[in-house]
N, C-alpha and C positions, 0 to 999 in steps of 0.2 A: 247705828248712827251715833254721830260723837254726843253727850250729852250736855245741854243749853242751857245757860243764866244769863238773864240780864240787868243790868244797871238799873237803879230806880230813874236815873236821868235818860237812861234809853226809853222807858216804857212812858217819860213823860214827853220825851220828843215827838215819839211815835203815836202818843195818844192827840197832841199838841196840830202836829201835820194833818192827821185824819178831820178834824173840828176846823183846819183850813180849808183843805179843800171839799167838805161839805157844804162847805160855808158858799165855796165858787162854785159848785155845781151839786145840786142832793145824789147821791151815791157816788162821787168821786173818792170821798175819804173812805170806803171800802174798797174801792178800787186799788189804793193805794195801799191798805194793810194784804189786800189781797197780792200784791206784788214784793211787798215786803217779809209777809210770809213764807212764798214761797224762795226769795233769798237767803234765807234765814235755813229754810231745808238743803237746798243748794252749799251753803257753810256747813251744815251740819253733817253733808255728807262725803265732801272736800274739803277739809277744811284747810290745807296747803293747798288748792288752787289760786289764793292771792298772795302775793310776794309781801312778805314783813316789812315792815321801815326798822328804822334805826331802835325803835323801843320796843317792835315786835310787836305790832300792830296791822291787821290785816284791813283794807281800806276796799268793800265787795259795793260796786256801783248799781244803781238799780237803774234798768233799759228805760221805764216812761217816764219817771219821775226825776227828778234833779236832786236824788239823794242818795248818800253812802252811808252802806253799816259797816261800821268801824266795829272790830272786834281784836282778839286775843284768846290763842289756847294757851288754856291754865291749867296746868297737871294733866287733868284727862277730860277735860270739857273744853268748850268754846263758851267764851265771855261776852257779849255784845257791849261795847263800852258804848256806843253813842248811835244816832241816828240822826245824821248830819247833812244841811243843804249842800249842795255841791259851790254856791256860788256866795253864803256866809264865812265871814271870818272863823277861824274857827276860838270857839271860846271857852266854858268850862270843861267840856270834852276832854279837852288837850292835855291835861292834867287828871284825869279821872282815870284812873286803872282795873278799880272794885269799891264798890259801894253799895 
């Protein structure tokens, strides 16, 4: 399996979402790492299953929730740049490559 890093802005999205929807329902915000986890293995085990954009960015949608991990293979890993609602603008993500 390719080997994984993620952005501090990923891991505070992703902690950020969980503490929402905890917040709507008690064990949803596991529910939701638990789906996001498993995309994250699904990238890490294809990681050319989603087509790059223009900067080379892979854009992997997750089936219950209304959000995309945004990633990037960099040398020999996969990068997770952001963990993004599907229906927000998109904002410092967009410009965040490694950090």
């Amino acid at each position: 399996m390719t080997p994984f890093k993620q952005s501090v802005g990923a891991r505070l999205e992703l902690l950020d979402a969980i503490h929402y929807y905890n917040r709507q329902r008690p064990g949803l915000g596991e529910e939701f790492i638990t789906e996001a986890e498993q995309l994250i293995i699904a990238i890490r085990a294809n990681p050319l299953r989603w087509a790059p954009d223009e900067r080379g960015r892979r854009k992997a949608l997750m089936k219950r929730f209304r959000y995309k991990l945004i990633s990037r293979i960099c040398s020999e890993e996969i990068f997770l740049i952001a963990a993004a609602h599907n229906k927000h603008v998109p904002g410092s993500w967009e410009t965040r490559d490694r950090d």
